[in-house]
N, C-alpha and C positions, 0 to 999 in steps of 0.2 A: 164834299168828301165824306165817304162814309165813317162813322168813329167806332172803329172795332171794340168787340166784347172786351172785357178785364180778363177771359180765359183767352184770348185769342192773341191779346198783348201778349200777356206772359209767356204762352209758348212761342210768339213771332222772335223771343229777344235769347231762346237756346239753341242750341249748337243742333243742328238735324241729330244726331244719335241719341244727346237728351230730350229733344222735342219728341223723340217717338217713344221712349220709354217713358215719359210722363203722361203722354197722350195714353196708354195702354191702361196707367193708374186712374184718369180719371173718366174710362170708358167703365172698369170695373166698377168706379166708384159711384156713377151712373146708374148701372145695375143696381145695384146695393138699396138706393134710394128710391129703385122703382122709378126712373125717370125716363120722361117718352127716348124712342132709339130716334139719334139723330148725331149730327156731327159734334163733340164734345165742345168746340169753340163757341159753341150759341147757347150752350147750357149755363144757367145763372149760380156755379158756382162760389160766386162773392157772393151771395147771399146765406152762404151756410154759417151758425152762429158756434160760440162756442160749444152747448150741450151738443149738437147736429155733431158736428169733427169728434167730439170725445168720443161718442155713441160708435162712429164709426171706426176708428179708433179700435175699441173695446171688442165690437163684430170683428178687424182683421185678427184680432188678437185670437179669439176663439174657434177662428176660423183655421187656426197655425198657421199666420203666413210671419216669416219673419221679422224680426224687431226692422232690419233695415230695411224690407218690404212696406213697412208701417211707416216708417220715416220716411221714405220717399212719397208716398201719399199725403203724411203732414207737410211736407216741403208746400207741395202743389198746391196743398187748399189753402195754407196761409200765406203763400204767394201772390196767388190769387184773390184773396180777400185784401190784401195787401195794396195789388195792384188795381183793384176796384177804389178802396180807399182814396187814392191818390189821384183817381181820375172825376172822386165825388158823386160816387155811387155807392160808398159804405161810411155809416157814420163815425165816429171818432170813438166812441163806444165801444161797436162791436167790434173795430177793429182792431184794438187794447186791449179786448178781451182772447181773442182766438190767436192770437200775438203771444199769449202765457200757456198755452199749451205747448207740453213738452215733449220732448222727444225721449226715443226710447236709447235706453241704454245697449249698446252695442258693443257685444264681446269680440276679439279678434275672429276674424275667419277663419277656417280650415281647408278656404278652398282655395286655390292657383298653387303655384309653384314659385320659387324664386331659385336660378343659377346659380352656384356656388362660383368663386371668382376660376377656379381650373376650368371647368366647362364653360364658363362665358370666352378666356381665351383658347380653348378647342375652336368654339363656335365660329369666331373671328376668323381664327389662323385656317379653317377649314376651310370656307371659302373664300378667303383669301389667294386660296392655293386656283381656285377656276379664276383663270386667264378670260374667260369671258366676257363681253358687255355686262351679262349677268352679273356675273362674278362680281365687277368691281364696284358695279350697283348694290348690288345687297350687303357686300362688305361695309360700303361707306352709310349704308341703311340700318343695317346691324349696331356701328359703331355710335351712332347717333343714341337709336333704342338706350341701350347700355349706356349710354354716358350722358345721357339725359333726361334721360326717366319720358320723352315724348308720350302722347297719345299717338294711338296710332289715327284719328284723324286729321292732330293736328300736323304731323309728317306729312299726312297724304298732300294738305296743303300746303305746304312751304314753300315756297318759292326761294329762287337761287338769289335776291335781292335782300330776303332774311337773313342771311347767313354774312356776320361779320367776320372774317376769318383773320383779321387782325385784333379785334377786341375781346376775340376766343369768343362770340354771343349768338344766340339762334333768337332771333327776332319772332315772338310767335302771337303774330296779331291778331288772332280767334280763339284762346284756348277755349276751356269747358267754360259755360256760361255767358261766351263773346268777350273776357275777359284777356287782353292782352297782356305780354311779360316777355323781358329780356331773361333768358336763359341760359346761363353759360355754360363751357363743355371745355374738357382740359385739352391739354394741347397735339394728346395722340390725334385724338378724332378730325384735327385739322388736315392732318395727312391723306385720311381718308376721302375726306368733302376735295381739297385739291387733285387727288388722283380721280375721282369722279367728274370733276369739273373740265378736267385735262383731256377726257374722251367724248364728254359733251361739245365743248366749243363752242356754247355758248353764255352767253352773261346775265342774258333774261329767262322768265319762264317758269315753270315747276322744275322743282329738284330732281324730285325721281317721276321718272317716264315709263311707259312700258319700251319692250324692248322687242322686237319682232327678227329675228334670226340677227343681223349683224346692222338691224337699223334703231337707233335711238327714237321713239314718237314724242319729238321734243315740245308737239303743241296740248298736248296731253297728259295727263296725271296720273300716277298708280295709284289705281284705288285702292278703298280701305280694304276691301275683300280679297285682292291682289295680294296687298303687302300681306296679309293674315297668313295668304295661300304659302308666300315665301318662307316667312318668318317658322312656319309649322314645319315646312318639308328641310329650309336651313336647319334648323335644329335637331329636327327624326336624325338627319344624316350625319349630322357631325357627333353629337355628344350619344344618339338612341333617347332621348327624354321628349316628348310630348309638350309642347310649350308652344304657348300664344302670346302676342302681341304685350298683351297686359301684362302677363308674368313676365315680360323683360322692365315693365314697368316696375314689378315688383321687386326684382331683383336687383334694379336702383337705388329703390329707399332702403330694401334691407340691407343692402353694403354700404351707402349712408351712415345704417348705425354699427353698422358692425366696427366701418371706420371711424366711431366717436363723434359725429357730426352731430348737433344736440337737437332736441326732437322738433323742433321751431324753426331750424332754419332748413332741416328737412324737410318740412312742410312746405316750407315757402319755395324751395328749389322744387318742387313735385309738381307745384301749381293747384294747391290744396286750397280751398278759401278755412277750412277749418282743421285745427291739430289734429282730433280725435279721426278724421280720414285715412290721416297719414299712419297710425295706430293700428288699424288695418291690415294695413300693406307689411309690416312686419313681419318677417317670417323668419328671423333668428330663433336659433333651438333653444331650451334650456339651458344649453350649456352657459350661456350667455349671462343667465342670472345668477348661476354658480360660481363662475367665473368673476361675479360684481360681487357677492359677498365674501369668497376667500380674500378677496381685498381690501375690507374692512377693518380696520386694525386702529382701536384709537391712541393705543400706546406708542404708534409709529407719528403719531399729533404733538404729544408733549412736549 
């Protein structure tokens, strides 16, 4: 049996949507070094040392490609060195050393959007209103979005065997990085998944299907690009705002905090492996931090 590269591990162990955007860092990354054109998984990545990663590092920097441009390329190469390490093709040395490179600081985004809670229940109530297979499909798709912060690949994948609808849990056995997690969802969205299930009829299978005039394609999955298609055109129509997949994700952790939920357990319901992601995804306005120091009062302590 053939024993794959340390770059080939790594990417065999992420989810296809991060295996291709990391693939795309270390094809640039490739460039950069002047290294022959070939398929990134055969290139001896674990071999790059610390000075090698800072250098390069320093070249995205100047080149202005973003702090979290940069950090997803740190991700990969000390992954990578990481994962040659462990398989005893990197010494203990270098690998301790390119291991203390740090990452860059990353200021909140300004890009996506997140639903204020009026428009998330337009959104709902909107199609809700289509009687449709569609209809009741995107509603209980919708509701999910919203009330779980999903990816939208790990949706695509769900199966109707995740879904405990007695212990209120979305079972979601591949998140980002093949990392598994019970995910709970309050008790409206229950309503949703049983009126979806009720015109299914059946118990196995993918959750959501595509739907072809009044036929459910129950052996089949709505893809990721599907739901995108829906999620874009539910939202133009009901509320007129522009919104993708991800900004419903966003709009999960910022009602999160808006509703006081503290920044850690946030995190952990988002299916973050680290806080400062979750940090991100914030889209509360200022008013929010005005709102925390009019509060401050130490006289109201004594």
């Amino acid at each position: 049996m053939r024993e794959p590269s340390p770059t080939e591990l790594f990417l065999s162990r992420l989810a296809k949507t991060g295996r291709r955007s990391l693939r795309s860092q270390l094809t640039v990354t490739a460039q950069l070094l002047e290294w022959p054109n070939e398929d990134v998984e055969n290139l001896p990545f674990h071999q790059l040392n610390y000075a090698q990663i800072e250098a390069l590092k320093r070249q995205r920097l100047d080149d202005n490609k973003s702090p979290r441009t940069v950090n997803l390329m740190l991700f990969a190469l000390k992954s990578i060195v990481k994962t040659g390490f462990l398989m005893g093709q990197v010494t203990d040395r270098q690998w301790r050393q390119v291991q203390a490179i740090k990452r860059l600081t990353v200021n909140p985004s300004n890009r996506g959007k997140a639903l204020v809670p009026a428009s998330v229940n337009k959104l709902i109530s909107h199609t809700e209103q289509d009687k449709r297979l569609t209809g009741i499909r995107d509603s209980c798709m919708l509701a999910l979005f919203v009330s779980t912060g999903l990816r939208r690949f790990e949706l695509s994948h769900l199966m109707i065997e995740d879904i405990q609808l007695t212990n209120h849990l979305v079972i979601v056995k591949s998140g980002k990085g093949k990392k598994p997690r019970q995910q709970p969802m309050p008790t409206w969205t229950v309503l949703y998944i049983k009126r979806w299930l009720d015109v299914k009829a059946t118990t196995t299978g993918y959750l959501f299907n595509p739907v072809w005039v009044n036929f459910i394609k129950t052996d089949k999955r709505l893809s990721c690009a599907a739901i995108y298609q829906v999620v874009k055109a539910r939202t133009l129509a009901a509320t007129g705002i522009d919104i993708s997949p991800h900004d419903l994700r966003r709009t999960y952790i910022t009602e999160l905090l808006n509703q006081k939920v503290d920044l850690s357990t946030a995190s952990k319901l988002a299916g973050h492996a680290n806080i400062t992601t979750t940090q991100i995804y914030d889209k509360r306005n200022e008013s929010v931090i005005r709102d925390a120091v009019a509060l401050l009062d130490y006289k109201a302590q004594q």
